[in-house]
Each structure stands twice: as C-alpha cells, then as structure tokens.
N, C-alpha and C positions, 0 to 999 in steps of 0.2 A: 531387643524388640524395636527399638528407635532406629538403629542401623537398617533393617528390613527395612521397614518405611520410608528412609532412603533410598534404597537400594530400587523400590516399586516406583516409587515417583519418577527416579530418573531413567531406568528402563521403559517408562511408558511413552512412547513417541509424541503420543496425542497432544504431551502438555505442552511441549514448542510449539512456540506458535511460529508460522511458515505463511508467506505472502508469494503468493506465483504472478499475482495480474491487479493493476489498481486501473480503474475506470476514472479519467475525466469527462465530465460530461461541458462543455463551455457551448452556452447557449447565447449568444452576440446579439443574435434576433436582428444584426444589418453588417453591411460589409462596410467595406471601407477604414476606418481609422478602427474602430472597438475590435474589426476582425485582426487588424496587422497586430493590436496590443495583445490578443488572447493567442497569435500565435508566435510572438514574440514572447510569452510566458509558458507556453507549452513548450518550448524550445529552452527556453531554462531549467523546467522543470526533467527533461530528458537529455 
C-alpha cells in the first residue's frame, strides 16, 4: 500500500514545482546614479 503512494506521488507532475519567468520590478523613481546601481544589479542577477 505504502509503495502505491509512492509510486502516485511521483508520477504526479503537478508536485515539481517549475519556475518559467521571475519578474523584477526595480522602481529608482530618478536616473542617474540609483539608475546605474539597479542596472548594475540586474546585470548580476542575469
């Protein structure tokens, strides 16, 4: 019985969890220097 319950869980795709697309949203609110540092870390983060 235990093995079935195994066997359902891991055939079930659902339970992986899958990441396709992450949103940053970087809101600076002025250019200048806050802009160059947020695309200076958006460029490390990619």
């Amino acid at each position: 019985m235990e093995s079935q319950k195994i066997f359902a869980e891991s055939s079930n795709p659902m339970l992986q969890p899958r990441i396709e697309k992450v949103v940053v949203n970087i809101s600076v609110g002025a250019s200048g220097e806050p802009l160059e540092r947020a695309k200076a870390i958006l460029n490390q983060l990619t």
